[in-house]
C-alpha positions in Angstrom: -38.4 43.2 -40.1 -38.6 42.9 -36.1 -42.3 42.7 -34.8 -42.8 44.5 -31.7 -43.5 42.9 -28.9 -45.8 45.0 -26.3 -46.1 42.8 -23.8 -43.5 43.1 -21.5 -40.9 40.7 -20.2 -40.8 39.3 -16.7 -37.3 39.0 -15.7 -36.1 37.4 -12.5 -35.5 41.0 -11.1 -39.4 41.0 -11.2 -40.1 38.0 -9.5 -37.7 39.3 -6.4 -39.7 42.1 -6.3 -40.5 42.9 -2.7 -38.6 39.9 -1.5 -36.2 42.2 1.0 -39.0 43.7 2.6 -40.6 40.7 3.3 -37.0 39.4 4.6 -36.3 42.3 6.5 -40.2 42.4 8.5 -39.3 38.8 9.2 -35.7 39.0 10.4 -35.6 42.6 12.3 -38.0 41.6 15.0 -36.2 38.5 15.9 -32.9 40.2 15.3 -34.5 43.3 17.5 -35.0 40.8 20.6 -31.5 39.2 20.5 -30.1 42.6 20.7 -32.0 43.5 23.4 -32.1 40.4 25.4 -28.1 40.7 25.1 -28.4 45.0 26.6 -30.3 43.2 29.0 -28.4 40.3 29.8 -25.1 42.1 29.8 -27.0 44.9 32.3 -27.5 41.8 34.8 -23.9 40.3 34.9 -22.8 44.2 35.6 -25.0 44.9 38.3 -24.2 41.6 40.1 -20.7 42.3 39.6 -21.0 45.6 41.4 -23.3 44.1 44.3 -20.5 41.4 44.8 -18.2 44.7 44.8 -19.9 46.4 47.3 -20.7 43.9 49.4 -17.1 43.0 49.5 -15.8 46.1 50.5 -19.0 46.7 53.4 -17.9 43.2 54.5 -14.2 43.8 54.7 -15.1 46.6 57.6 -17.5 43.8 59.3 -13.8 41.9 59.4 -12.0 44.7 60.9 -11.5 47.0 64.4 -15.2 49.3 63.1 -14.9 51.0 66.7 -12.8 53.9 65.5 -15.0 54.1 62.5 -18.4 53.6 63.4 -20.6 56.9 64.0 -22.5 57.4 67.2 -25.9 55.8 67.7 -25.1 53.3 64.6 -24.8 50.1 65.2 -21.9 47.9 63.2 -24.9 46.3 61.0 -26.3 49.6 59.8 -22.5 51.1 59.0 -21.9 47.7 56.8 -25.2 47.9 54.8 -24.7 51.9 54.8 -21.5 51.3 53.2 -22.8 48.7 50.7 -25.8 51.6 49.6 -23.1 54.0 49.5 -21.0 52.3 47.4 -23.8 50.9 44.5 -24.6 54.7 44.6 -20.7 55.7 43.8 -21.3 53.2 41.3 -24.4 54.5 39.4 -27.0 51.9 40.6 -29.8 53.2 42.9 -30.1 51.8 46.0 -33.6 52.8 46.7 -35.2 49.0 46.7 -31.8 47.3 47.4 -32.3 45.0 50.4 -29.4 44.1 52.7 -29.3 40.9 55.0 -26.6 39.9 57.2 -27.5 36.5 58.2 -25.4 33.4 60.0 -23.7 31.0 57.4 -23.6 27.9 59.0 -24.3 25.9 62.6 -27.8 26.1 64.1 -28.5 29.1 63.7 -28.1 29.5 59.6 -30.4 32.1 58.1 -30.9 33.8 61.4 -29.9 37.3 61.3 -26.4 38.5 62.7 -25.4 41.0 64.8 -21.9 42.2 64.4 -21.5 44.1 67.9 -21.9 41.2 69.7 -18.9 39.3 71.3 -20.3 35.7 70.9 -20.3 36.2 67.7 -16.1 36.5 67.4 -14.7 34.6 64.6 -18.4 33.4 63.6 -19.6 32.7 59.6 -21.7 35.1 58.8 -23.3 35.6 54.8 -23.7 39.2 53.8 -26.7 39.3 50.7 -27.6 42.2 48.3 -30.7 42.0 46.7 -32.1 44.0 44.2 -36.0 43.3 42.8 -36.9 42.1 39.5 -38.6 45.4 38.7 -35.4 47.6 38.9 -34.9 45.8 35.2 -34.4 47.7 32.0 -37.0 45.1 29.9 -39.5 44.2 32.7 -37.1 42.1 34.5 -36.7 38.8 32.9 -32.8 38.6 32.9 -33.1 39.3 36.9 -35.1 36.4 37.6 -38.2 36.7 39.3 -36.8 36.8 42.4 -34.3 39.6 41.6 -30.5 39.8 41.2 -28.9 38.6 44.3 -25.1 38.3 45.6 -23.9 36.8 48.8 -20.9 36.8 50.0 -19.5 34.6 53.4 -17.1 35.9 56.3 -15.9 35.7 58.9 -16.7 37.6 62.2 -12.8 39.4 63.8 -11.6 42.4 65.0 -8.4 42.3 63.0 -6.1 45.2 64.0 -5.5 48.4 61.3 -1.9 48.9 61.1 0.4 51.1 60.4 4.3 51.0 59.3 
C-alpha cells in the first residue's frame, strides 16, 4: 500500500508564482514612457509641419501685389503674420503664444527686422519665423526643445502681378 504523502509538492508552476507581476511593474513604466515620448514626439513633427504650412502660405502674399488685399490701417507685416495666426488656427493649433518675426536673411543687415511696404526693400531676402514656446507641449515640453518649436522659411521681397486668363 501507497503511504500518503501530506506534504505538498512544489512544482515549477510554484516557483513562477508572481513572476508576471513582477515583469509587468518592471516593463509597463518603461514601456509607458516610450509610448508617450513617441505621442509626444509625433505631436512636434505635426506642429512644425503646420508652422512651415502656414508660414508658407503668409509668405507667398509677402511675394505678391498685397495692395488689393491689404485692409486699411494694416500694414503688409501685420496682414502676413495675421495670415500665419489665421491659418495655425484653421488648423487646430492655438495661436495665442505664437511669435511671428520677419527678419532680413542675408547682407548687413541680417536679423534686423523687415518691413515689407517699403520700396528699398524690392527683390530683398527676407526670413519669415514661427515660434511657438516650449510650454505649449503636451508632456512639459521636452520634445519642443527649450527654446520651443521654430520654423523659418526665406523669400524673397516682389510685387509679382495676380493674373488672370
Amino acid at each position: 500500500m501507497r503511504r500518503l504523502n501530506l506534504k505538498r509538492r512544489v512544482t515549477r508552476r510554484d516557483e513562477r508564482k508572481g513572476a508576471a507581476l513582477v515583469e509587468f511593474a518592471v516593463i509597463a513604466p518603461i514601456f509607458l514612457t516610450l509610448v508617450l515620448g513617441t505621442v509626444e514626439s509625433l505631436r512636434a513633427v505635426h506642429t512644425t509641419t503646420k508652422l512651415s504650412q502656414a508660414i508658407r502660405e503668409g509668405g507667398r502674399l509677402a511675394s505678391m501685389d498685397w495692395s488689393d488685399v491689404l485692409p486699411d490701417g494694416t500694414t503688409p507685416n501685420e496682414k502676413v503674420e495675421n495670415d500665419i495666426k489665421n491659418f495655425l488656427n484653421a488648423a487646430g493649433t492655438s495661436t495665442d503664444e505664437v511669435e511671428v518675426t520677419i527678419k532680413y536673411a542675408d547682407g548687413p543687415k541680417k536679423g534686423q527686422d523687415f518691413e515689407l511696404g517699403t520700396a528699398e526693400n524690392y527683390l530683398e531676402l527676407f526670413e519669415i519665423r514661427a515660434t511657438i514656446p516650449p510650454e505649449s507641449s503636451f508632456l512639459s515640453g521636452w520634445a519642443y526643445g527649450e527654446n520651443g518649436l521654430s520654423s523659418g522659411i526665406t523669400f524673397r521681397a516682389g510685387h509679382a502681378q495676380f493674373t488672370s486668363s
